[in-house]
VOFIDREN-23043 format. One record per residue (C-alpha): x, y, z. Coordinates in steps of 0.1 Angstrom, whole numbers. Layout:
BEGIN
[[X,Y,Z]]
...
END
This chain:
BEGIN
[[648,953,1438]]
[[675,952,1465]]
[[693,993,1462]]
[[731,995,1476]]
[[732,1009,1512]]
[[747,1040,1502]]
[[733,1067,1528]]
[[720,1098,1531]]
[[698,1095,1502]]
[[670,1121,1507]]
[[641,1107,1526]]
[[606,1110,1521]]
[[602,1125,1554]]
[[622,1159,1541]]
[[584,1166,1520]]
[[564,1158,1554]]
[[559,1200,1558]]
[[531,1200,1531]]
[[508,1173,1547]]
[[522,1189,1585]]
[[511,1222,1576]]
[[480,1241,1584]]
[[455,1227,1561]]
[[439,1264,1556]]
[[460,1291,1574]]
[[463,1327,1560]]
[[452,1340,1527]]
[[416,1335,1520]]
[[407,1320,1553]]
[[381,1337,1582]]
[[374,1366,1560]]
[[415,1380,1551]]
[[414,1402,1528]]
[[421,1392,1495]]
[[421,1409,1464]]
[[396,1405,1435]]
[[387,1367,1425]]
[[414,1356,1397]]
[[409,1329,1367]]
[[433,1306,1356]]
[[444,1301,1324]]
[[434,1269,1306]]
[[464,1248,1300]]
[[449,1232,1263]]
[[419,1233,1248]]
[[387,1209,1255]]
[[393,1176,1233]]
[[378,1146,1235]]
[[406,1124,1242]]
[[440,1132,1268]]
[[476,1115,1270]]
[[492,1103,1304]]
[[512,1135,1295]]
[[486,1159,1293]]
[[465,1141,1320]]
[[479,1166,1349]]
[[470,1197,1326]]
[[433,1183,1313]]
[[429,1177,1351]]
[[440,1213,1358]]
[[412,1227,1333]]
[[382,1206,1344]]
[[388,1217,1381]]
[[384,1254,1364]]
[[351,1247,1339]]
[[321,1258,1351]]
[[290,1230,1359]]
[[267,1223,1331]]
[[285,1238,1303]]
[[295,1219,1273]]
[[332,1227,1283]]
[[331,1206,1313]]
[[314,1179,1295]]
[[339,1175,1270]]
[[368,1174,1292]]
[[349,1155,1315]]
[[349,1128,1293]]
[[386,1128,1284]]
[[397,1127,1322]]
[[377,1100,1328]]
[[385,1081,1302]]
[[418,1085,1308]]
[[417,1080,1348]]
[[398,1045,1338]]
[[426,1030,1319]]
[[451,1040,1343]]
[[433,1023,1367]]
[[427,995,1347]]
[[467,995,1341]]
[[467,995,1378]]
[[447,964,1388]]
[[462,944,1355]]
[[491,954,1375]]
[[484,939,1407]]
[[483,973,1422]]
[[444,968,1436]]
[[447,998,1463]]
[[460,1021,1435]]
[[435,1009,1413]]
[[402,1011,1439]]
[[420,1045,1446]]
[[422,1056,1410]]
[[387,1048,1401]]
[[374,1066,1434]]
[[397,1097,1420]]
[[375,1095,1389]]
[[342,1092,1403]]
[[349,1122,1429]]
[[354,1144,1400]]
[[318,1137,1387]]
[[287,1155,1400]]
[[256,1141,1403]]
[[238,1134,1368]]
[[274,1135,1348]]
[[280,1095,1344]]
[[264,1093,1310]]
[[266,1068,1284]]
[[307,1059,1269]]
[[322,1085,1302]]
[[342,1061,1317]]
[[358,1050,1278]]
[[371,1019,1267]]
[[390,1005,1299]]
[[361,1016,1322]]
[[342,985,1323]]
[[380,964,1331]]
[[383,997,1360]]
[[352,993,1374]]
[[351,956,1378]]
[[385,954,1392]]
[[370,982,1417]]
[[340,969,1425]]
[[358,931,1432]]
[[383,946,1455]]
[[354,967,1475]]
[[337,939,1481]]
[[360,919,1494]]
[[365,944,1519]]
[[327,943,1529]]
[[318,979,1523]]
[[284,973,1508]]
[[281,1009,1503]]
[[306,1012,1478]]
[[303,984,1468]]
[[270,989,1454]]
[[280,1019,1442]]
[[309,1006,1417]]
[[287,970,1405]]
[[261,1003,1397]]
[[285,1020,1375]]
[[299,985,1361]]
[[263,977,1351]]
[[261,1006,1324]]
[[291,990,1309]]
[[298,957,1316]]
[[297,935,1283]]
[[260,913,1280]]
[[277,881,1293]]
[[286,897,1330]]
[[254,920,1332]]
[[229,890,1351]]
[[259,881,1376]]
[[262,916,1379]]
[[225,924,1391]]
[[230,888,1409]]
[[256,911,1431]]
[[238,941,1433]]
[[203,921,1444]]
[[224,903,1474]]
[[236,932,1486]]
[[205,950,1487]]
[[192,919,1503]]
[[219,919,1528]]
[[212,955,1538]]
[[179,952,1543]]
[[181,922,1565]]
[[216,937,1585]]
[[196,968,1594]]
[[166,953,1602]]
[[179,938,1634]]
[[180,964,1666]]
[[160,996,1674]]
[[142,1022,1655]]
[[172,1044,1650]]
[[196,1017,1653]]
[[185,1007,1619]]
[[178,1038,1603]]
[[216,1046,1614]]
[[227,1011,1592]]
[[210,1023,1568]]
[[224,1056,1566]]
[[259,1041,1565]]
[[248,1017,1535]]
[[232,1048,1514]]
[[258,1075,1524]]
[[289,1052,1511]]
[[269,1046,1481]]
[[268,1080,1475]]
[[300,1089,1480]]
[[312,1073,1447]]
[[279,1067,1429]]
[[271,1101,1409]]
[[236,1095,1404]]
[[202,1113,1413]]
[[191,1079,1430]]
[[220,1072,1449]]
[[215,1112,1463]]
[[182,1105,1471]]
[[184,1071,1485]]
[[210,1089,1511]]
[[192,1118,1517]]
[[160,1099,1527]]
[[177,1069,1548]]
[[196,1102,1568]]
[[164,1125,1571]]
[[150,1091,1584]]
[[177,1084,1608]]
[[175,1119,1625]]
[[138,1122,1624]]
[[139,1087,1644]]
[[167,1105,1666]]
[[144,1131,1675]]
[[117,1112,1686]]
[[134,1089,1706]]
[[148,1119,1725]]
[[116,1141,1726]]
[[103,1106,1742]]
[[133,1104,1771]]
[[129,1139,1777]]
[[89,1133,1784]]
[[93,1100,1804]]
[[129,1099,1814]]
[[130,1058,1805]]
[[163,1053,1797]]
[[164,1037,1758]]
[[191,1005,1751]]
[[226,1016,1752]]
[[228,1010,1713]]
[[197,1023,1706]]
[[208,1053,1727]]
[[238,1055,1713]]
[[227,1057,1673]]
[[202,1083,1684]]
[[232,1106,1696]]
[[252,1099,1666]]
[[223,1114,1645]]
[[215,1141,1666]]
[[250,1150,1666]]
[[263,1142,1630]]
[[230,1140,1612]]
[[224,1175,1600]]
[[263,1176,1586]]
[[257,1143,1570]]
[[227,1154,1550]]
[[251,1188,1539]]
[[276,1166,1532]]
[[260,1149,1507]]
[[251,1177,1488]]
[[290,1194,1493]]
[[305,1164,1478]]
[[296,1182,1446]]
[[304,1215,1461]]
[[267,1223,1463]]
[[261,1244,1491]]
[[226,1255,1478]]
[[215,1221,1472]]
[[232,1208,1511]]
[[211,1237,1528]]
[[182,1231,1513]]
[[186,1190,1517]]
[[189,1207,1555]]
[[153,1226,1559]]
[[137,1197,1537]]
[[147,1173,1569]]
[[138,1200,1594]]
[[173,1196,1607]]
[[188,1236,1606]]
[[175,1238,1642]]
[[201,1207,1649]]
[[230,1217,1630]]
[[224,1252,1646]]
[[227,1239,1676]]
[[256,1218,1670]]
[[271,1235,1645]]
[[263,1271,1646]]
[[300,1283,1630]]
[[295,1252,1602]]
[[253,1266,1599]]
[[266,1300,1590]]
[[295,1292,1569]]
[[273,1270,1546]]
[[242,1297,1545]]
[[260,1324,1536]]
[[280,1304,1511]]
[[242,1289,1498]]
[[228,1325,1497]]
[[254,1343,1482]]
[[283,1323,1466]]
[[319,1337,1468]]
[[355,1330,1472]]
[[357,1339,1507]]
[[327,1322,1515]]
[[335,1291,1503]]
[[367,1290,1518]]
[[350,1297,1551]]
[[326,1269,1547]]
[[363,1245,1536]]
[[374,1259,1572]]
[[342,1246,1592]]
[[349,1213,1574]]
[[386,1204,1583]]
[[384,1195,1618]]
[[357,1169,1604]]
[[380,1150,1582]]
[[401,1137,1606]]
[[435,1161,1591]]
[[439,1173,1625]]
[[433,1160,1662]]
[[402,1177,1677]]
[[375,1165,1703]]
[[356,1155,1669]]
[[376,1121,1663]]
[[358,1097,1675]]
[[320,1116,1672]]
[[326,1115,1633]]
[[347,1083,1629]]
[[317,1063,1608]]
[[310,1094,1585]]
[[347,1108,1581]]
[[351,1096,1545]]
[[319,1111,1536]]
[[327,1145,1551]]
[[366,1141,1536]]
[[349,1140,1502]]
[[323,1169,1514]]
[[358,1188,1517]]
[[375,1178,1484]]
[[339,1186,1466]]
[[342,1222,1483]]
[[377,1229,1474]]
[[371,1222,1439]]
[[344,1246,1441]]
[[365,1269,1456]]
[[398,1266,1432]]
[[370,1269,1404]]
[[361,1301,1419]]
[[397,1317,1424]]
[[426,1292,1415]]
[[451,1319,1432]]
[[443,1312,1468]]
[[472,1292,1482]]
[[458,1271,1504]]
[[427,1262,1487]]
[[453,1246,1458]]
[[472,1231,1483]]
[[442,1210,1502]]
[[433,1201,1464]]
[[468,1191,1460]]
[[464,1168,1489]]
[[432,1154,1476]]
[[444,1142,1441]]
[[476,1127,1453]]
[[451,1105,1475]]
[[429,1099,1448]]
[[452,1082,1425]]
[[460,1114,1405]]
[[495,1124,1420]]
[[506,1143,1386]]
[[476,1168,1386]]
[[487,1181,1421]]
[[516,1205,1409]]
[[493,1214,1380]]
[[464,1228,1405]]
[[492,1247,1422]]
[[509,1265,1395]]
[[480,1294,1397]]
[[487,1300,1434]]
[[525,1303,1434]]
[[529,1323,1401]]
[[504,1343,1420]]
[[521,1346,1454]]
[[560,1341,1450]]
[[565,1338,1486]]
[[587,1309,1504]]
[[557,1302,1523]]
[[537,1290,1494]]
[[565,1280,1468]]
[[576,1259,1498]]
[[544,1241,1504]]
[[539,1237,1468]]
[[572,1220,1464]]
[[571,1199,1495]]
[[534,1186,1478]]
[[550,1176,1446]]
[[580,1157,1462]]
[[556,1137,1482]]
[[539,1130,1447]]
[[574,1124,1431]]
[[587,1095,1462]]
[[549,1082,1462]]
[[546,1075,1425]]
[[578,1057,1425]]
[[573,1039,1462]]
[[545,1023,1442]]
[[570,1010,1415]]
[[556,1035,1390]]
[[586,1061,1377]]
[[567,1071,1344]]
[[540,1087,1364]]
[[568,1100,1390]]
[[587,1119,1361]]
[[550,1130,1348]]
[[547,1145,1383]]
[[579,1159,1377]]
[[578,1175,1349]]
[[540,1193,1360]]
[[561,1208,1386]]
[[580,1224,1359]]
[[566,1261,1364]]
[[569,1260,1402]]
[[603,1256,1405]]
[[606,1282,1375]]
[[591,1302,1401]]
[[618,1292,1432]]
[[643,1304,1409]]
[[628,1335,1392]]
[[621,1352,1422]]
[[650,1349,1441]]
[[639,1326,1464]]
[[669,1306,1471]]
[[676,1298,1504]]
[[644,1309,1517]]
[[624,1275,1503]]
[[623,1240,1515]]
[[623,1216,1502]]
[[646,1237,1475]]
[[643,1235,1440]]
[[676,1220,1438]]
[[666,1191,1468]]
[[636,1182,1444]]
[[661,1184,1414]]
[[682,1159,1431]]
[[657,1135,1442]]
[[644,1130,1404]]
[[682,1126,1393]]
[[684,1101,1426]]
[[652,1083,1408]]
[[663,1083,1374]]
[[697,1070,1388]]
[[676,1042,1404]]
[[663,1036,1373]]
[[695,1032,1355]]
[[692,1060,1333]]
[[725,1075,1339]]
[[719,1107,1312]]
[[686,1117,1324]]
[[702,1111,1361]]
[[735,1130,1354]]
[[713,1161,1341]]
[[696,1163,1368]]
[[724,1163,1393]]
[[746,1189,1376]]
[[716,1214,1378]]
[[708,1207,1415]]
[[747,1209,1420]]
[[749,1245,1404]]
[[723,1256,1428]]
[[728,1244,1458]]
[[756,1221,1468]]
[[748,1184,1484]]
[[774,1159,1498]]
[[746,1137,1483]]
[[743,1151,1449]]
[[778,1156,1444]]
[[788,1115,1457]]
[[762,1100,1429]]
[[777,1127,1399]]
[[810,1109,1416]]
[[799,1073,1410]]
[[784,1083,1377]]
[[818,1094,1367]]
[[834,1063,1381]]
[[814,1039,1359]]
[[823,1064,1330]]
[[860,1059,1337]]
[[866,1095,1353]]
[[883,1092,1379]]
[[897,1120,1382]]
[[867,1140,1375]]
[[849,1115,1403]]
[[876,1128,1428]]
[[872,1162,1422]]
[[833,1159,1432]]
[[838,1135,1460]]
[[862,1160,1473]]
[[836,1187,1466]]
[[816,1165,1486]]
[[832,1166,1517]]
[[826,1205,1522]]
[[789,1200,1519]]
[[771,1207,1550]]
[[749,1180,1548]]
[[785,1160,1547]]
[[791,1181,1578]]
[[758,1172,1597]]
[[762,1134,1589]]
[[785,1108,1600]]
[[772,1083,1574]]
[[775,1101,1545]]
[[807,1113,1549]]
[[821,1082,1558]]
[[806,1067,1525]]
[[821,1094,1510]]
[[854,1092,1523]]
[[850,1054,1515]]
[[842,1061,1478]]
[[871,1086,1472]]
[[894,1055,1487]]
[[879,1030,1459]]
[[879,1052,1433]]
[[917,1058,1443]]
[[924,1023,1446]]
[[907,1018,1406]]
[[937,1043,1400]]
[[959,1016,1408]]
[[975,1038,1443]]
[[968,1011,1471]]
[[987,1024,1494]]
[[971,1064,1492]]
[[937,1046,1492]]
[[944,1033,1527]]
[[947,1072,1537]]
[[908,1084,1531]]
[[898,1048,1544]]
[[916,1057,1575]]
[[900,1086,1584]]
[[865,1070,1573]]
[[871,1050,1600]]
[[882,1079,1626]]
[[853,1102,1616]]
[[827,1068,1620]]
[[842,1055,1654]]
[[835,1096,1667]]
[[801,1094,1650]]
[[786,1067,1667]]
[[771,1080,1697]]
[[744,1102,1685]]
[[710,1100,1700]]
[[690,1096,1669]]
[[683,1056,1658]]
[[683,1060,1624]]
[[716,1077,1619]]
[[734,1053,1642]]
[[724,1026,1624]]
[[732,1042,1593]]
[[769,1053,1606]]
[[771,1011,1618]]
[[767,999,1585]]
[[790,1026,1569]]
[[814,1015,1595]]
[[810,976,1591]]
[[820,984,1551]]
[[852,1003,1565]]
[[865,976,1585]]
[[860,947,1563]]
[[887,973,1541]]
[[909,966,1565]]
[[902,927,1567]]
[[889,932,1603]]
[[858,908,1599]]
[[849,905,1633]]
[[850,942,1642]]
[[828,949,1613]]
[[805,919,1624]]
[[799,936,1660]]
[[792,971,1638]]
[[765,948,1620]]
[[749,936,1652]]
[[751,972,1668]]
[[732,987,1636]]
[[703,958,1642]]
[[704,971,1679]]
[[701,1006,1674]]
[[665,1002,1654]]
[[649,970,1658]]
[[615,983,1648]]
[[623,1000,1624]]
[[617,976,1589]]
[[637,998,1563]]
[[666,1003,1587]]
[[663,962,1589]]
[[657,957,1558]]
[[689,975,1546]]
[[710,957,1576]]
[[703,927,1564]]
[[709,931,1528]]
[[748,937,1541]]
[[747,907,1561]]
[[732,885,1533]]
[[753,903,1508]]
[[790,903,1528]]
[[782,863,1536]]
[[776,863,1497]]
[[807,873,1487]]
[[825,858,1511]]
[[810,821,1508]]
[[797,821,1540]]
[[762,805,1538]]
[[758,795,1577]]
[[760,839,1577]]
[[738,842,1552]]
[[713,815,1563]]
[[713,832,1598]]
[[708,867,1578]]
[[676,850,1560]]
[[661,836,1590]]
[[664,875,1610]]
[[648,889,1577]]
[[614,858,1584]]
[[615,871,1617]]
[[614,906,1610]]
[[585,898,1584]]
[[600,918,1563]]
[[581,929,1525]]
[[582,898,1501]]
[[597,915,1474]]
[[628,917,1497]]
[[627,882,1510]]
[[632,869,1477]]
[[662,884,1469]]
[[679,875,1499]]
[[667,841,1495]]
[[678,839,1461]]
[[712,850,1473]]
[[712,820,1500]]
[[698,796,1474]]
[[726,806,1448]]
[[755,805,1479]]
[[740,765,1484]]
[[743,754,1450]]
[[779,772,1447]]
[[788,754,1473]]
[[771,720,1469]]
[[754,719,1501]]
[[720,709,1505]]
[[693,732,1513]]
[[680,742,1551]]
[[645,749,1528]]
[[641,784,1539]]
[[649,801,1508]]
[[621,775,1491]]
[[597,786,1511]]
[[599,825,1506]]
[[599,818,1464]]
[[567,799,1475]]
[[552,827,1489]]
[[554,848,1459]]
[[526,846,1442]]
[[528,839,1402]]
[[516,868,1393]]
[[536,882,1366]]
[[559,905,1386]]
[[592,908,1381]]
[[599,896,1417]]
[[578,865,1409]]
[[599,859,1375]]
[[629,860,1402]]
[[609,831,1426]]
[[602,812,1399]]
[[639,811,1391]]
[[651,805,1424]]
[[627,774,1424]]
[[648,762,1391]]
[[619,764,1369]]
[[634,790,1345]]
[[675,794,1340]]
[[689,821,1340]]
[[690,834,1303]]
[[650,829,1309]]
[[655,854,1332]]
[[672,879,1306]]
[[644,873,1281]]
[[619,886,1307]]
[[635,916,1315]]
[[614,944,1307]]
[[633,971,1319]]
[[671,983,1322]]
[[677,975,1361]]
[[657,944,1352]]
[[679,933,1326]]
[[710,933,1350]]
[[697,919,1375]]
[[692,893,1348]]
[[725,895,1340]]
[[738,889,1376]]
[[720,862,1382]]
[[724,843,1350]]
[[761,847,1358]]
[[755,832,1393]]
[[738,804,1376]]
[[771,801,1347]]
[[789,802,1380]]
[[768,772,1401]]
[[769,750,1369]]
[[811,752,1372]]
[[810,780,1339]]
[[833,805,1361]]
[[850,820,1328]]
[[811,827,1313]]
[[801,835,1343]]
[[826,865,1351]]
[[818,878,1315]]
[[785,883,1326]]
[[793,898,1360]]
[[816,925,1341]]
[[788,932,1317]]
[[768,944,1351]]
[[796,963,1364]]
[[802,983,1331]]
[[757,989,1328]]
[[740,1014,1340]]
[[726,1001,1375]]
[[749,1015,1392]]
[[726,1017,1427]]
[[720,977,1425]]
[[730,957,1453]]
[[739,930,1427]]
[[764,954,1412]]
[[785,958,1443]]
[[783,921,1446]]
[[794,916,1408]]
[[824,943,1421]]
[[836,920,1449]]
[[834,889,1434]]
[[854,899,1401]]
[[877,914,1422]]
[[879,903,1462]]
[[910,920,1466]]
[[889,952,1461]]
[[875,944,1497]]
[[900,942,1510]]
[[930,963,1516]]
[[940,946,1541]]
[[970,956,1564]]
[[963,965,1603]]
[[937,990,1616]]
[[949,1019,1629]]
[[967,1018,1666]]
[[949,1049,1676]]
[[920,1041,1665]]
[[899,1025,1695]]
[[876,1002,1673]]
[[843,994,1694]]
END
């Protein structure tokens, strides 16, 4: 849904320290010393059944349960069952990459022998096809073998025959794709078949299948270079090629598959069966030792080391590696999640252990579990190191959930980060941790705001205000306030506002501020003391605009344009418009939110050559769908309130919506004319989705001459709750286009650009 352009919002890249940092630095790692191993707590006890609210705890205690007891099993069971209708939810959704991603979560957490009868619960069979369609459209036999497995245990009698159908053709495709080429050229296909299998298929076979086709691959290897080494005949490049791979990789393949259950017994042993140790020590010898002392005596310490030897593998860091691993770097990424469960299992106190498990689950589909696995390590170390790590892992969660249009799971996310920011303020570590509690505070109350839940919102922002004051913070209390009819109270916080330092450090939020406080003076009925904040808006902008980083000048351009069209100066603003395309034009968010002011200003103003021009920048900047149809649907609404026939552009995005169910697609299908626009209102599932309704069955009151119906609706959206709609703004100028004006001359010693 199109979001005002109010900046200084916080970003997503403020939580970039957590997925930046050292993956496994300090406590734990290359032998520090650490004190005795420590166990967690169990959040609740085993049961046979979880909640999407106690999903981030029930995760939390199968990490800790020990293999092979009837603990695990049971909440085994429960997770699963649980992670398979969410991603069931997820493909009914349309989400297909959260849903392949939630059932590969799943199947990471089993071990080899666990997927037994009723595991993946009700939705698992409506999971696991979705999976296994999705995967195979993307050709990964591997996996996709791997999933139309699974589905076969479970999918009803009517779908089990087309189901082998799938399973025989890709068996026969492998075996005729890796027939063609050398020796060890085909053995290597084949090892890429079997290991991807593996990866997601928990079974004894699936293990075994991959642990032959690899043992196979690097004997081959090893005769092919035994041979060259005797005769010096140079073998085909390819052939040559696969041959180094296996040498090379081989031996940490064949590990690997044994570590994505956190087995370092059963990898070393997988190891000598092949004959390989003399390889991997050879290759290897840091990785050889880190997994046989881990195999022959199994400890913390140990298995962190053997987590250590893995990173560089994964691809989490640049090394001389990249391109060696490249074919088996998802295999050796899930080698490194299996080993970190192991080692959280082992000691969930070790900070960065949690924190690379963290990582893992938010990547996996199961973003809420990741502050649960770090509570144990930052009640244990209260240090800004950790607590800010922690933090900066959970606000990724937080902007990721809701990035994917899901704010229940971002508020479950939320709320498991509960005891680690009880922990940023217990131990007086104010000041000392970023992303602070109070940033993460705000950006839930920014969400909930988004969301149109103005309570939950406000909370939230008057407990990230007492701790730590934010221009930010303190401008949405102010617009809360506003909408509440407090204007005075509005004032007093946008005033607040202007001594925050982030107000200090950026142009564009202060001049939205300063802009705000001249609105919300001008609803006060004082015109001519509103002119006095908009005048220095538009000092503070005109000094702000020459700074060297893109995204703020383009930010401090748009702030600017909404100054001087205050002052009636619509060219002047114009130029500010065009300089803010200018300043990023690769950049599709900064785009995205320049044109919605272009689209939106010709909107209000009746200009629809603007607004067609606006449409046709957003086509050429192939901008994301969901944000085409709005502005087209603005275009489309500007035609018929202005009779004029269409250029067909806006047709053509509503056609490239697909129908399926979305509440963009309701939107399409209502720009096409084939629902009205109280259709629209009886759709609405949510409350940002009801005003939007709102505002654009009053556009359509409005196009079918209704102005008086029309304007009752618009008010209705001014007075709701979604306040950071675009389509509120627009309701604001169009029941009032004075308020857009205040006309008068700019400033003489002002030099406007």
């Amino acid at each position: 849904m199109p979001r005002s352009c109010v900046p200084g919002r916080l970003q997503r890249s403020l939580v970039a320290l957590a997925l930046a940092a050292p993956w496994l630095v300090g406590c734990g790692a290359h032998g520090a010393l650490r004190g005795p191993a420590a166990h967690g707590e169990r959040a609740s006890p085993a049961v046979a059944e979880v909640s999407d609210d106690a999903f981030a705890g029930a995760v939390h205690d199968l990490l800790l349960s020990d293999p092979g007891t009837p603990e695990r099993a049971v909440r085994l069971r429960a997770v699963e069952a649980r992670q398979m209708t969410r991603a069931a939810a997820r493909f009914k959704a349309h989400g297909a990459e959260r849903g392949v991603a939630a059932v590969s979560g799943g199947l990471y957490l089993m071990h080899v022998g666990e997927a037994t009868q009723g595991i993946f619960g009700p939705q698992g069979a409506d999971a696991l096809r979705g999976a296994a369609h999705e995967i195979a459209l993307k050709g990964d036999e591997g996996r996709a073998r791997a999933v139309y497995d699974l589905f076969l245990q479970v999918a009803p009698a009517a779908e089990r025959a087309d189901v082998r159908g799938h399973i025989d053709a890709l068996d026969a495709w492998t075996r005729n794709a890796v027939a063609t080429g050398g020796s060890v050229e085909s053995a290597g296909g084949l090892e890429r078949v079997t290991v991807r299998r593996r990866m997601l298929e928990p079974s004894h076979e699936a293990l075994a299948d991959a642990e032959n086709a690899t043992s196979d691959w690097i004997a081959r290897a090893v005769i092919l270079r035994d041979r060259f080494r005797k005769d010096r005949v140079q073998p085909p490049r390819e052939e040559g090629a696969e041959a180094w791979r296996a040498l090379e990789t081989g031996a940490i393949v064949l590990a690997s598959l044994h570590l994505r259950d956190g087995d370092a017994a059963g990898a070393l042993a997988a190891v000598e069966r092949a004959h390989a140790r003399e390889l991997l020590e050879a290759e290897r010898p840091q990785f050889a030792m880190a997994l046989l002392a881990d195999a022959q005596e199994p400890s913390v310490d140990r298995c962190i080391d053997l987590l250590h030897q893995l990173r560089p593998l994964t691809g989490r860091e640049r090394s001389h590696d990249d391109e060696d691993f490249a074919d088996d770097r998802e295999l050796f990424g899930a080698a490194a999640f299996g080993v970190a469960s192991e080692c959280y299992r082992l000691d969930p106190t070790v900070p960065d252990v949690a924190i690379a498990l963290g990582v893992g689950l938010e990547e996996l589909g199961m973003a809420e579990a990741t502050p649960a696995v770090l509570s144990d390590a930052v009640r244990a170390h209260p240090e800004a190191r950790v607590a800010s790590e922690a933090l900066a892992l959970s606000l990724d969660a937080i902007t990721s959930e809701e990035d994917a249009g899901d704010p229940d799971a971002a508020r479950r996310v939320f709320r498991a980060a509960a005891p680690l920011l009880d922990v940023a303020q217990r131990h007086g570590l104010a000041g000392k941790v970023h992303p602070s509690a109070a940033r993460v505070r705000a950006v839930m109350g920014e969400l909930e705001l988004r969301e149109g839940r103005l309570d939950d919102a406000r909370k939230l922002l008057e407990e990230s205000a007492r701790e730590e004051k934010l221009g930010t913070v303190l401008l949405s209390l102010a617009r809360i306030e506003r909408r509440d009819g407090k204007t005075q109270a509005a004032l007093d916080h946008l005033r607040e506002a202007l001594s925050a330092g982030d107000a200090a450090r950026d142009g564009a939020l202060r001049g939205e501020i300063l802009l705000t406080i001249s609105d919300v003076t001008r609803d006060k009925g004082d015109v001519a003391a509103a002119r006095t904040p908009l005048t220095e808006a538009l000092k503070d902008l005109v000094q702000s605009r020459n700074v060297p980083d893109a995204d703020t000048r383009a930010r401090v351009e748009r702030v600017l344009s909404r100054v001087l069209d205050r002052f009636g100066a619509s060219q002047p603003a114009q130029r500010a418009l065009e300089r803010a395309f200018a300043a990023a034009p690769g950049d599709k968010r900064q785009i995205t939110q320049t044109i919605e002011l272009v689209i939106g200003r010709a909107f209000v103003r009746g200009d629809l050559p603007a607004a067609r021009e606006g449409l046709q920048r957003a086509l050429a900047a192939d901008l994301a769908t969901d944000d085409l149809v709005y502005y087209a649907l603005w275009v489309r609404l500007l035609e018929r309130q202005l009779r004029a026939p269409t250029d067909g552009a806006p047709d053509r995005v509503f056609a490239s919506a697909p129908d399926d169910g979305r509440w963009v697609s309701t939107l399409a299908r209502f720009g096409e004319g084939k629902l009205r626009g109280d259709d629209l209102a009886a759709r609405a599932a949510t409350p940002i989705q009801r005003y939007e309704a709102l505002f654009y069955d009053a556009m359509d009151h409005r196009a079918s001459g209704d102005t008086k119906g029309g304007d009752e609706l618009l008010r209705q959206v001014v007075a709701g709750t979604g306040l950071d709609l675009s389509e509120v703004l627009l309701a604001r100028d169009l029941l009032d286009p004075a308020r857009a004006q205040l006309g008068g001359p700019l400033p003489p010693d002002v030099p406007i650009p």
